[in-house]
C-alpha positions in Angstrom: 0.0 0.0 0.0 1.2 3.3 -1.2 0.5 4.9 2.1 2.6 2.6 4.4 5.2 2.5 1.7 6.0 6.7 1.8 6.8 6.1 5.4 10.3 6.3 6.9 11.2 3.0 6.8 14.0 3.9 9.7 11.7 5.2 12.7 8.6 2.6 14.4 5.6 3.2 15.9 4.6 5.8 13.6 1.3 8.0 14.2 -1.5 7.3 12.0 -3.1 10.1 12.5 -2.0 12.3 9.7 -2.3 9.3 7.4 -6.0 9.8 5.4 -5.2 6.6 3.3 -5.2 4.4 5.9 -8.8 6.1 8.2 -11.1 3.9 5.7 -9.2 0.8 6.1 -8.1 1.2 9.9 -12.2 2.9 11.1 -14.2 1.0 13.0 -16.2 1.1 9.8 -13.3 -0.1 8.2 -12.1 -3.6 6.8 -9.9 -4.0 9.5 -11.0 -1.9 11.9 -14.6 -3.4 11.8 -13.0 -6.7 13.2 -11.2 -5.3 16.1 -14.1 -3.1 17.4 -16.8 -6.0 17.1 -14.0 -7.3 20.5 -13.0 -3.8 21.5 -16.3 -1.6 20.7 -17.0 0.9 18.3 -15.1 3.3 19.7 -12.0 2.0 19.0 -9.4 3.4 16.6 -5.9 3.0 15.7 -3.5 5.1 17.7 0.4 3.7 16.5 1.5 1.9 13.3 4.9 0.1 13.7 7.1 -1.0 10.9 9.1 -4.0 10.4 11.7 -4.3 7.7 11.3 -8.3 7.5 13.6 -8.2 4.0 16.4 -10.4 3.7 19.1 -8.3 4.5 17.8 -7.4 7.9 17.4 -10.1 9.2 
């Protein structure tokens, strides 16, 4: 996804909340989000994002 991709890939836990790509997906109306807040409740909402560089030579 475009939107986690044009983040620096050198500092985790990121903010989402200047990140309008991902409040559709991440909502509690959202694909995602909809599964968490049927546990969590409807007000839930994403508060962090952390990145993982998983390639090969990281790891």
């Amino acid at each position: 996804m475009q939107a986690v991709e044009s983040q620096p890939a050198d500092h985790a836990g990121i903010r989402l909340t200047d990140i309008p790509a991902l409040t559709d997906l991440l909502d509690s109306r959202g694909a995602i989000g909809a599964l968490v807040a049927r546990h969590l409740g409807a007000r839930t909402r994403p508060v962090r994002m952390i990145l993982f560089d998983k390639s090969t030579a990281t790891n």
